[in-house]
Each structure stands twice: as C-alpha cells, then as structure tokens.
N, C-alpha and C positions, 0 to 999 in steps of 0.2 A: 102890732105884731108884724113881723118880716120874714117871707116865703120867698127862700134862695132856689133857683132851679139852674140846671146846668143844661143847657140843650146840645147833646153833644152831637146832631147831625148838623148845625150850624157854628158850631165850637163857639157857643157861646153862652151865656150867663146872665140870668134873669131874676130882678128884685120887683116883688110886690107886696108895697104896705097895707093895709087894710086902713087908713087914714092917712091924711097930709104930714108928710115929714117935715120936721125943725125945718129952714133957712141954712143950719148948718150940718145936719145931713145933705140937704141937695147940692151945696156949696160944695162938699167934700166929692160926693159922687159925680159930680159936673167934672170938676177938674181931674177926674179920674177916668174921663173917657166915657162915660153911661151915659144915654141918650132917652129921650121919652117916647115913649110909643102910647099916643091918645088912642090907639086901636083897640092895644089887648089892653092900655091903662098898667103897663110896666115899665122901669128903668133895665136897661140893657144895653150888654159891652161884649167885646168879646173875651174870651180866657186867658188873660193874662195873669202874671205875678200880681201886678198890683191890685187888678179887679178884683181877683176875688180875695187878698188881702183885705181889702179897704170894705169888701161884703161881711166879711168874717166880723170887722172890728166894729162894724153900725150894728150886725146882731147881736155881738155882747154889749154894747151902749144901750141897746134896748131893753134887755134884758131876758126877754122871752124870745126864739125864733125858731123858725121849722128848718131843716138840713139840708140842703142843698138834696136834691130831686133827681136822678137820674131818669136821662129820656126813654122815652118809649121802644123807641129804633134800637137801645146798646143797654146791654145791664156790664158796668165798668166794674173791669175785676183789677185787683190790685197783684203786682207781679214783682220779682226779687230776680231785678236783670243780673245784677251782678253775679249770682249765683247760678243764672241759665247759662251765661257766658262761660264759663269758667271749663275747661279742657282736660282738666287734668285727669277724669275719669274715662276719657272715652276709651272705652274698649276696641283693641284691635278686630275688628267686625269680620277681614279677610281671613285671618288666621282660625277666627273663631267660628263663622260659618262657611269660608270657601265658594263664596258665592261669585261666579264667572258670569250669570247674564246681567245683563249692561239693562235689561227691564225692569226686572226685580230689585236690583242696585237704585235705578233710577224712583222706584216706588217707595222704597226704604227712605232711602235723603227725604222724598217729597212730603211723606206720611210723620218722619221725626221732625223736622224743621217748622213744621206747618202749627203742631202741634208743641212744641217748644216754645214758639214764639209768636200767638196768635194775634199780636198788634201788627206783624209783619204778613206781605204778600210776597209769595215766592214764585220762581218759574225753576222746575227742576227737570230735564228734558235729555233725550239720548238721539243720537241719528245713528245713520248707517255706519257711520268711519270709527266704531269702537267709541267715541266719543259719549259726554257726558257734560251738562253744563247747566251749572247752577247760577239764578240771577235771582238777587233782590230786588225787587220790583216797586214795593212801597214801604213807609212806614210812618209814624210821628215824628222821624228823628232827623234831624239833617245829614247829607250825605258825610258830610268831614265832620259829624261829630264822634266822638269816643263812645259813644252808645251804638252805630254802624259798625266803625271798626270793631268793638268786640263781638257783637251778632255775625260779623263779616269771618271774622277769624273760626269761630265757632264752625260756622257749616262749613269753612273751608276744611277744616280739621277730620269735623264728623265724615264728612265727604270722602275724604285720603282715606279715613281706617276702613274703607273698601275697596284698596287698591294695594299694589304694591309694584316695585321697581325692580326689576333685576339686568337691567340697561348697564352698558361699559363705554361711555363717550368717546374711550381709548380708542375704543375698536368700531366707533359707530353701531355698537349692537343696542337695539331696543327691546325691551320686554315690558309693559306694564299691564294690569287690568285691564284699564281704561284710560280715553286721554280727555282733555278740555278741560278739568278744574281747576283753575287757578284763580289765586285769593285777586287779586289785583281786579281780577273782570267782575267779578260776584257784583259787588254796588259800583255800577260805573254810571254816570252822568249818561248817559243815551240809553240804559233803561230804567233807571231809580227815576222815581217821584218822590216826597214827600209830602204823606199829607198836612191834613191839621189835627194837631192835638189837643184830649181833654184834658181836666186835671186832672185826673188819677195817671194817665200817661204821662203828662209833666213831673206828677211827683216822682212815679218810676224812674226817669230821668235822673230826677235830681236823689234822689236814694242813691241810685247807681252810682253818679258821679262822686257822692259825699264816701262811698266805701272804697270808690277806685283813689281819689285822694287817700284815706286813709292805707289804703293796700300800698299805692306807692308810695307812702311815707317809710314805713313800715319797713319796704324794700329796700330804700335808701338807708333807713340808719341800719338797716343788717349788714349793705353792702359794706358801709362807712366801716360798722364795725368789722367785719371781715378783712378788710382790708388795712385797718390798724393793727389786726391782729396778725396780720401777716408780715405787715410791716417791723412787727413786735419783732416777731417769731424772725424774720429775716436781720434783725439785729444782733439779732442774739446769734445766727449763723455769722451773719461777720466779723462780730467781736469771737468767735469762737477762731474762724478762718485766719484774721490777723495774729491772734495769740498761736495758731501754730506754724502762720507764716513768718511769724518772729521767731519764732523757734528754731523754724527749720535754717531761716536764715542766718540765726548766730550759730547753727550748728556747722554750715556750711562756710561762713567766715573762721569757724576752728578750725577747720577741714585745709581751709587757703593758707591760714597761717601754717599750720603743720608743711604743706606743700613746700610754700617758697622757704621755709625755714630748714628743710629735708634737700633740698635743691643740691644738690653738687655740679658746679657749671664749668666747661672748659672749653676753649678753642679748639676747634677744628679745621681739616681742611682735607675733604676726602667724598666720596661717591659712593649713593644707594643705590646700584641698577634695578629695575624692575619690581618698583615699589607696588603692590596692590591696594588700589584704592577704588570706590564704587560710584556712582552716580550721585548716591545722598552728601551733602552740604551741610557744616554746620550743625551737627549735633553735638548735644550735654556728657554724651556716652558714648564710648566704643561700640556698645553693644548695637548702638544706634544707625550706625553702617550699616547692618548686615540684617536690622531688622525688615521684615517685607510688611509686619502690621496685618497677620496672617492672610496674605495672598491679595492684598489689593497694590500693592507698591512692586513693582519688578525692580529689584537689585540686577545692576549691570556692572561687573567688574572690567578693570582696564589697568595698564603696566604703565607707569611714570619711572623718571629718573628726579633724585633729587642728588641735588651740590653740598654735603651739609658745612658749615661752618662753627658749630655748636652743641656740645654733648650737654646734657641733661641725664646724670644718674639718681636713681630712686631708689630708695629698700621695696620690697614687695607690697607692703602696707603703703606706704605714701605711694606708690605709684598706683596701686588700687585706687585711693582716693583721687588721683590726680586725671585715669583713665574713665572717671565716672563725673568728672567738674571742668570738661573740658574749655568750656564758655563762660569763665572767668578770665579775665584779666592779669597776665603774670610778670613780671619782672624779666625774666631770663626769654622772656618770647617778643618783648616790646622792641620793635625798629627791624624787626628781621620778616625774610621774606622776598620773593618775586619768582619770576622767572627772566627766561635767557636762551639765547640758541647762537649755535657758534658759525650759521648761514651766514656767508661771506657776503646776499644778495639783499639781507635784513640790516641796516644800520640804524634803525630807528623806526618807530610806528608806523609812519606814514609808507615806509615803503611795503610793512604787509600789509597793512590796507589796502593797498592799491595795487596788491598782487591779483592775479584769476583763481578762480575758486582751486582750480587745479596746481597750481605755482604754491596757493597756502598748503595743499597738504602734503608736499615735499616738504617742508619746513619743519625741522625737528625743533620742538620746546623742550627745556629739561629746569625743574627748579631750584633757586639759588638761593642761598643765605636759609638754608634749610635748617633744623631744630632738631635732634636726634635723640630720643628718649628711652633711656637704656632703666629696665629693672634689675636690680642683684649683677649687674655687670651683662646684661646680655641683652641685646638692641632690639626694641620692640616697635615705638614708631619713628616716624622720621613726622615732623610739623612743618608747615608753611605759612608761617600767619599773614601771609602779603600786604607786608606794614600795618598789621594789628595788634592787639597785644595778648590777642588772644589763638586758640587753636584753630584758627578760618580753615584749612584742608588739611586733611591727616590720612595720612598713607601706612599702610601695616609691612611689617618685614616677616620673610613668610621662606621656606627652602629654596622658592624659584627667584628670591632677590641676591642679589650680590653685593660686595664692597672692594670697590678699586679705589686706587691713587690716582689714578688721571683717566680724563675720560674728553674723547670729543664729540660733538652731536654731528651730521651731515654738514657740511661745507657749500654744500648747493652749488656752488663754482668753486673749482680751484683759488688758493694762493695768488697762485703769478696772475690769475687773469684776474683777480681783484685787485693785486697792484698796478695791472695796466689800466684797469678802469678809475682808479685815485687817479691815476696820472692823465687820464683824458678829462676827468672833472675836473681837477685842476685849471685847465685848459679853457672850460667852461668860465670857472668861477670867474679867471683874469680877462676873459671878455665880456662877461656880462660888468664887472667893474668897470673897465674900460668905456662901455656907451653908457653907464651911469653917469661919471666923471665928467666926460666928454658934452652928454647932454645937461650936464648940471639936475640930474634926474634922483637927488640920494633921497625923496623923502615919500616921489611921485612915479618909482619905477612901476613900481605892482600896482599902483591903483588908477590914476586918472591919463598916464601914461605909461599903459602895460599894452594899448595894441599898438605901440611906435614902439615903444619896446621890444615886443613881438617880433617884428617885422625885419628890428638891425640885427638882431638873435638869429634869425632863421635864414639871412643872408650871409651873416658870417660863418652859419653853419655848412651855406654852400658852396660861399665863394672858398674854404678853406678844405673844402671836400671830409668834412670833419665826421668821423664816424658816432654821430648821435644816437643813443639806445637808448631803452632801458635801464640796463645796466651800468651806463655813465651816470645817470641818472640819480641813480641809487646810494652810488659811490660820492654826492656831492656833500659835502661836510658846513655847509649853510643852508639851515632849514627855509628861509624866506626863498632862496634861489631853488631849492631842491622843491617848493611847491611850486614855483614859477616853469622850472623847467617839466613837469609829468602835466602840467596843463600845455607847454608848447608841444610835448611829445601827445598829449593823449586828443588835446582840442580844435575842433577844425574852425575855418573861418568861417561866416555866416553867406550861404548861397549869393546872396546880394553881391558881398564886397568880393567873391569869388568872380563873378560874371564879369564886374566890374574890371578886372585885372584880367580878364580868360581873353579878350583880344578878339571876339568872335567879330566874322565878316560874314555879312549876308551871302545865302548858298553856298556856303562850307560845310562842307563833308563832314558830321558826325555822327558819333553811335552811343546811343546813351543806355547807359544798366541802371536796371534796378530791379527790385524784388519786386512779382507782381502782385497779384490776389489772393491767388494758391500756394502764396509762400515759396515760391520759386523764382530763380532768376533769371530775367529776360533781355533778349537785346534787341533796342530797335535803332534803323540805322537811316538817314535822310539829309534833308539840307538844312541850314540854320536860317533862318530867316530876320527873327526879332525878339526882343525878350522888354517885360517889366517889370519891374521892380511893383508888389503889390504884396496885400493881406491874402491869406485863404484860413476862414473858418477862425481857431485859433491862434493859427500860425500870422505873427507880427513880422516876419522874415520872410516872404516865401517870392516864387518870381512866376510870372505866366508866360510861358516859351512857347514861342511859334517855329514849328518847323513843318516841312513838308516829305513825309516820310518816301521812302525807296520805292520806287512803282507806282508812285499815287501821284495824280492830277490836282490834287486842293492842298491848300496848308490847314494842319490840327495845331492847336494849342494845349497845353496840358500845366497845369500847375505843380511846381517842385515846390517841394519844403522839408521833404524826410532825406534820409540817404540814398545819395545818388552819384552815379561816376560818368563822366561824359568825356569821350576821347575825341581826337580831330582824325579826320578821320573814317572809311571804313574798317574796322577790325573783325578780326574773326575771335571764336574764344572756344577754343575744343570742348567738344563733348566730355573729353575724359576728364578735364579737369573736376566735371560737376557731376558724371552719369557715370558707373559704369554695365556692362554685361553680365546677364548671367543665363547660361547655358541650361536651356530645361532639358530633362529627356521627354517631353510630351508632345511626340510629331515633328519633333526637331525645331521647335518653337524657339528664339531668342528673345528671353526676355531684358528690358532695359532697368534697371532702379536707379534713385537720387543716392548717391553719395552724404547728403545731407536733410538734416529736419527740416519738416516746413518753417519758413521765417529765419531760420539761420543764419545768422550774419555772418557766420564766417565763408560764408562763400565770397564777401567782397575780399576777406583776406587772398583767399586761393585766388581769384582775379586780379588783383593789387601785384601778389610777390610772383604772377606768371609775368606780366607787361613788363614788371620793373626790370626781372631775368631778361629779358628780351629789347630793353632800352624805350620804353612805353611808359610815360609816363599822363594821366588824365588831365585834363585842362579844368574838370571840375570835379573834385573830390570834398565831397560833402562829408562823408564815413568816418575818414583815421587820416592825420598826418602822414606824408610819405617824407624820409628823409632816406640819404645814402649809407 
C-alpha cells in the first residue's frame, strides 16, 4: 500500500510504502527527483508536475492507495481563478453608494480583495494627500504570469468603481475621488514576492490558464469572424459604390457629349470690365463659388478684367449642364487662357519679380484669350482655363460688368520714356557684345567670367557717363544680359575686394555708417589705420578694421560683414534727413521722432541719394550699387 501526503508548509510531497518497493519503482522515483529520508523512512520531492504525476501513476500500478493527505498547517481549497478575475460585473460602487472617505473606501478594496482571492496577500492603504494605494504583496504565482495580470487588473478595476473623474487636462482642472491607483504599481517587483505553491494552487493555475486559452481562442475566431464579415459587408458596399459610380459617370459622359455637341463657338475680340469672381478655385459648380459651407469658409469677392477671344453659346438646358460639369475637359476651352498687362515697365517675368512689393501693386493684370459663355444669347461667364482644357478660373457677369472694344490697363511709364529706354538698352546690349567679342567671352561671360565681366560693364557704364537704371534694365530684350545686368544693378562687391580697390592710407580721415543695435543709424568718425581680410562667425567674407576713433587715445577694431557705407573723410549727415520734430503742447516740450522703423534699410537709400546730390560718393559701399 502507498500513503501520498502533500506537506504544504514545505511545498512538498511525501510517499510511504508499508513494504520494500519493486527495483522499478525506486528506479522511476529516483529519476524523478525523490529522495530517501531513513528518519521518517519516506521517499520525498518537492511539488512539481512530474512528482506528483509519477506518485499518481505508482498508485494505480499498485493498485490500492490512500490520497494524497493535506497538512496540518492549510486545509487547500480549490478556486475558479478565471471566474474571480473576470470584470464584467463590477458594479459602479461610486455612483451606487457615494461614498467620499478615502477610510471607508480603503476598507471596502481591503475586505473584498482579501476575500476574493485568499491565495493572495494584499496591502490596501490611504495617507493624508486623498491618496489610496493598492499593492500585491504575495502569491503562488509569478509576477509576469497571466494569473497576476488578471488578479492585477481585477483590484485595479474593483478599485476605480470607487472613484470618479471629472478633470479637463484642457484646462489643468482636477476633480477625482481619490488618487494613487494605478494598475501598473499594484504587482511591482519592489513589493510582490512569490511564494511556493501546492497542488491545488498549481492546478488553479493551470485551470485558469486552460479557459484563458480557450476564452482567447474563442475571441480570436469571433474577431476573425467579425471582421470577415465586415469585410463581406464592405464589398458588397463597394460593388454597390462602383455600380453607381458607373452610373453616374456614363451619366455624366452623356451630359459632356450633349455639351460639346450643343457648343456654338466663335472668334472674338472684345473686353469684360469688372468681372466678379471670389476667392474659391476650381470648383464642379457655379454654385460652388459662392458657397460659404455654412459659415466656415469666408467668400471674398474682387473685380477682374477679361480680353475675351471666344464665345461659347448654349440653350438654357446645356448650359445648365455645362454650369454644373465645370471640371471636365472641353474642346472649345483647350489652348486658351493667361493673363497680360499693358505696364510698359513689365516685358517679361523676371522683371515683376524683381519689382518692390510696392512697384508690384501699381501693375495692372487683366486676362487674355478669355472664353465667354453666353446662355439663350445673353453673356453669363467669361472662363480662363490658363492653358487647360478645362474651366481653372471663372468669373460671372453681373450689372457692375461692362463690354468695350478696346481697352488699356496702366502704362506704369509713358510711351516715349519706354522708347527711350529700348534705346538706352540697346546701348547696353552692343556693349556688353562688344567685351564678349573682344574677350573671346561667348560661352564664359555669365559664369566663370562674369566678375571680369562685371567690372568692363561698370567702367563703360562710367567712362560713358551712361545713365544706368532700372528702367534700362527692363527694357533689355535678351533675357541672359537682362539677368546679368539687375545682378550688376542690384549686387554689391564683396567687402574684401571693395577694401582691396578703396586705396585706404593709414590716418585717413573716415566716417563709417551703419545701422546699430537699436535698429538705427549711426556715425562714427576717426582715422584709418589697418584692415584684414578675415572669417567672423558665419561670415566667409568679412574684414577686422582698425581704426582710431575721433577724441580717443587707443585704436578699436570692429569686424564688418553686414552693410556698411564708409566715406573718406569727415562728413556730416542732417538730422533731417532721418528725425524729424514734433511740437508737443505739454510745457512747450519738443519732441524728436525717427522718420523710419527700426532696421530699415532704407535709410541707407536717403543717405546714398543725399551724398550723391551733393557730389559724395562712399569708398565702401557694401548695401546697393551706385551708378549715375
């Protein structure tokens, strides 16, 4: 006979035969880990899987056996974890009894928990800061096993349905019951133990685990299925979406054919003044202009001119259709389009580009090769596809539009002075040819030889006393020379090669400007001493100038790199041109103000075009090109 005892204050497991077992019994339990105790005269292991497998299967070999024994110390009860775990009932406890002390709260977790899950040791505790904090302490189970996390989840749960939130992180506002319970701290490695477990704890374990496998399986093929079924169900929407996206589309391919088939087209050549058109781009619809999308989109109306060259008449029906299918593709709109302005100062992009923001908005635009869409004979829009083939900007004709036969936008300069200015570019063009020619330069003027270039340019622009602008500028009818010449008008030499050429003689008289800290501009006035050529910071260009300023005993040094004007020299430079007066009536007080913003560059201009008036011109101009 075989007397199995389980000692569960030692977690371990005890066989005692009442006579000498087989050779292969001891064989099996040897290699099972069992050991002999001549004391008590028993075989014992501790509780594992196989131990007490391997006990189980020598007492059915025997045939007769007593059942495993429970100790003294624990009567071991059998428990249905999966079912203690489980969440789904927990009743809102806050809502249900309202209960605000953080004691009572704390004794409630400690009393259900304790009693929920008596394999488990809890610590369930409150301090003074509203606080509340629940810790798992011990159990049979490992901390990262799926028997923790769901005991873990559980009190964290039970815990919360005595609390509630009514916090706005928006706003920084806090409201809850209580704070400190969070799932994460509950079993944490600094204060979980685990102990040892018997077998009824092991089997609990493994029960558990065998209905969480089966519960997630479970999950899985519902998910699986759910989601085939959605997928189902979302087929069936897109074969539905297709079948009426085909629809709509051969409805709306009848629609186009009706259109261009409806089309009556004819040349024109004649002006829409004061076309009204809105902020919105590119819509399907008329209606689309003007729609606001109730009050989130602000419609901004504005008055265009269009040039049309092309009528488009429609019956009321086709043009309906037409006024509603904007963003197709048409026949009679293909190649047309742009705009235009009849600015004598504009001969091509680059020179509005390179106008001042204020220079662009003198500039009249008006649009060209326009599209003019007449219903039943009476002019409804005017189109601009700017070389598309479709309706890209659509303008409406409305009482406040007009139609002339001729029409001009602003001139921005006169006639005569834009043919004197062809005629000074001109001028340009045959000497800038000329030191190409001359230097054998036709391939390398603009690039590897454009600051020799430079240099014969800007001497025959003086030696000739040649009146270089802007405006010659503009007028140059070769775009490679016309970017060549707004980089000789707009860009300065680099400080270095400036200094280089400036002729300075130690203790010579200068006075150098520039903008200081506070965005104003300052002059300071001394002797020249020395300069070098050196880095500052990021500046690859810059030079460290020694001079010895007006009154002062020591030379300073100062690093240039930004814009700077230095005259030979001392100069004066009026107050007026930069400050003027304003007369308070408070005590007969005069007050002074700047003429200008802080950092304002154009104060170098108003200093530039006083010297120049006055036969002044700087030795080092860093800023803007001076010519005559």
């Amino acid at each position: 006979m075989l007397n199995i005892t389980l000692n569960t204050e030692k977690n371990g497991i005890e066989l005692r035969f009442n006579s000498k077992p087989s050779a292969e019994i001891l064989t099996k339990i040897k290699e099972n880990g069992y050991h002999w105790s001549n004391k008590k005269k028993i075989w014992y292991a501790k509780q594992k899987e196989n131990t007490i497998t391997i006990a189980n299967e020598i007492a059915e070999a025997i045939g007769t056996f007593t059942p495993a024994e429970k100790s003294k110390q624990e009567k071991v009860k059998s428990y249905d974890l999966w079912a203690l775990t489980r969440t789904e009932n927990i009743e809102n406890h806050f809502e249900k009894y309202h209960i605000y002390d953080n004691k009572e709260i704390t004794a409630r977790i400690r009393k259900h928990l304790k009693e929920r899950f008596p394999m488990c040791k809890w610590s369930v505790t409150k301090d003074g800061y509203n606080s509340i904090h629940v810790y798992l302490l011990s159990s049979p189970f490992a901390i990262d096993s799926e028997a923790v996390k769901a005991i873990v989840h559980y009190a964290y749960e039970f815990a919360q349905s005595f609390n509630y939130d009514n916090s706005d992180s928006m706003t920084d506002y806090f409201d809850v019951n209580f704070y400190g319970v969070y799932e994460s701290d509950i079993a944490s490695s600094y204060h979980y133990e685990q102990r040892e477990s018997n077998v009824a704890e092991y089997n609990v374990e493994q029960d558990f685990l065998t209905k969480k496998a089966a519960f997630d399986a479970e999950k899985r093929e519902r998910e699986e299925r759910e989601f085939q079924e959605r997928m189902a169900q979302m087929e069936v929407e897109r074969e539905v979406e297709r079948a009426e996206s085909a629809k709509r589309e051969a409805e709306r391919q009848r629609r186009h054919e009706i259109i261009e088939s409806g089309a009556m087209v004819q040349d024109a050549n004649y002006f829409v003044l004061g076309c009204d058109t809105t902020n919105t781009r590119k819509e399907d619809s008329v209606n689309g202009y003007t729609d606001d999308c109730g009050g989130e989109y602000e419609i901004k109306h504005h008055r265009e001119n269009c040039k049309v060259s092309k009528n488009v008449y429609f019956d009321l029906a086709t043009y309906e259709m037409f006024a509603n299918q904007l963003l197709d593709d048409y026949s009679f709109l293909a190649g047309m389009g742009g705009s235009a302005t009849d600015d004598n100062r504009v001969n091509c992009d680059e020179d509005y580009q390179r106008m001042s923001k204020e220079e662009r908005e003198t500039v009249e635009w008006y649009n060209i090769k326009c599209v003019a869409i007449y219903c039943d004979n009476v002019l409804k829009l005017v189109i601009n596809p700017e070389g598309y083939n479709y309706a890209r900007y659509v303008y409406f004709v409305d009482k406040e539009s007009s139609i002339v036969k001729e029409y001009n936008s602003n001139k921005g300069i006169s006639d005569d002075e834009s043919e004197k200015n062809k005629s000074l570019a001109k001028s340009i063009e045959e000497a800038s040819t000329n030191i190409i020619v001359v230097n054998n330069w036709h391939s390398t003027w603009n690039t590897e030889h454009f600051n020799e270039y430079k240099q014969l340019m800007k001497e025959w622009i003086n030696v000739n006393d040649f009146k270089f602008s802007v405006d010659v500028v503009r007028a140059i009818s070769i775009p490679d020379l016309k970017t060549a010449m707004y980089r000789l008008l707009t860009e300065v030499d680099g400080i270095q090669e400036q200094f280089s050429r400036a002729g300075l003689i130690e203790n010579q008289k200068i006075t150098i400007v520039r903008i200081n800290e506070f965005g104003g501009m300052s002059t300071t006035r001394g002797y020249f001493k020395s300069y070098t050529n050196t880095t500052y910071a990021q500046y690859d260009n810059a030079v460290k100038f020694v001079f010895r300023p007006e009154r002062k005993r020591n030379d300073y040094y100062i690093h240039l790199y930004r814009d700077i004007l230095i005259f030979d020299g001392w100069v004066e430079i009026p107050e007026n041109l930069l400050w003027e007066d304003v007369k308070s009536n408070t005590h007969g007080c005069s007050i002074r103000r700047t003429k200008f913003l802080s950092c304002d560059k154009s104060q170098y201009d108003v200093i530039l075009e006083y010297f120049k008036n006055n036969g002044i011109e700087p030795l080092i101009n860093t800023y803007k090109p001076i010519f005559n």
